[in-house]
N, C-alpha and C positions, 0 to 999 in steps of 0.2 A: 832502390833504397836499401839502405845495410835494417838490421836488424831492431838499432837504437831506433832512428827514424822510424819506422814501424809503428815502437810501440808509443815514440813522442804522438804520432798522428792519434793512434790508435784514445790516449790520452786526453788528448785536444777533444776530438770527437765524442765521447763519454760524458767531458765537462760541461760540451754544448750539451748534450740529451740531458744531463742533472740540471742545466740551469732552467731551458725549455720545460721541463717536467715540472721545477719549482714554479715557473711563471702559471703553467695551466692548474696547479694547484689552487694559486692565487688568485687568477678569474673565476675558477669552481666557488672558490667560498664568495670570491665577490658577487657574484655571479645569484647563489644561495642568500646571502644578503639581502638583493633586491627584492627577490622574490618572495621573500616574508614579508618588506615594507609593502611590497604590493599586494598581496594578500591580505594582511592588516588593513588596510586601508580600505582595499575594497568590500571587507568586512566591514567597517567602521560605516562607509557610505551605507553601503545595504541597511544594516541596523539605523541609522539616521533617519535612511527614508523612511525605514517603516516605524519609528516614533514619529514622525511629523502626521504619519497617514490618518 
């Protein structure tokens, strides 16, 4: 491979790590997300229960 080619590869491969990077970003916060609804929640039950008690 000449030098262009190179750095087109070089390029290409960069774009995939930026977009991989943005996608794991996006599960992190999704990710973060959930885990508050579930916390809340399990928060919410525990308090429940212990009004009903």
């Amino acid at each position: 491979m000449d030098e262009a080619e190179d750095e087109a590869v070089r390029r290409a491969h960069q774009n995939l790590l930026d977009e991989i990077g943005g996608q794991i970003e996006d599960l992190e916060e999704e990710i973060e997300d959930h885990v508050e609804v579930d916390l809340k929640l399990s928060v919410d039950a525990h308090s429940w229960t212990r009004y009903r008690a």
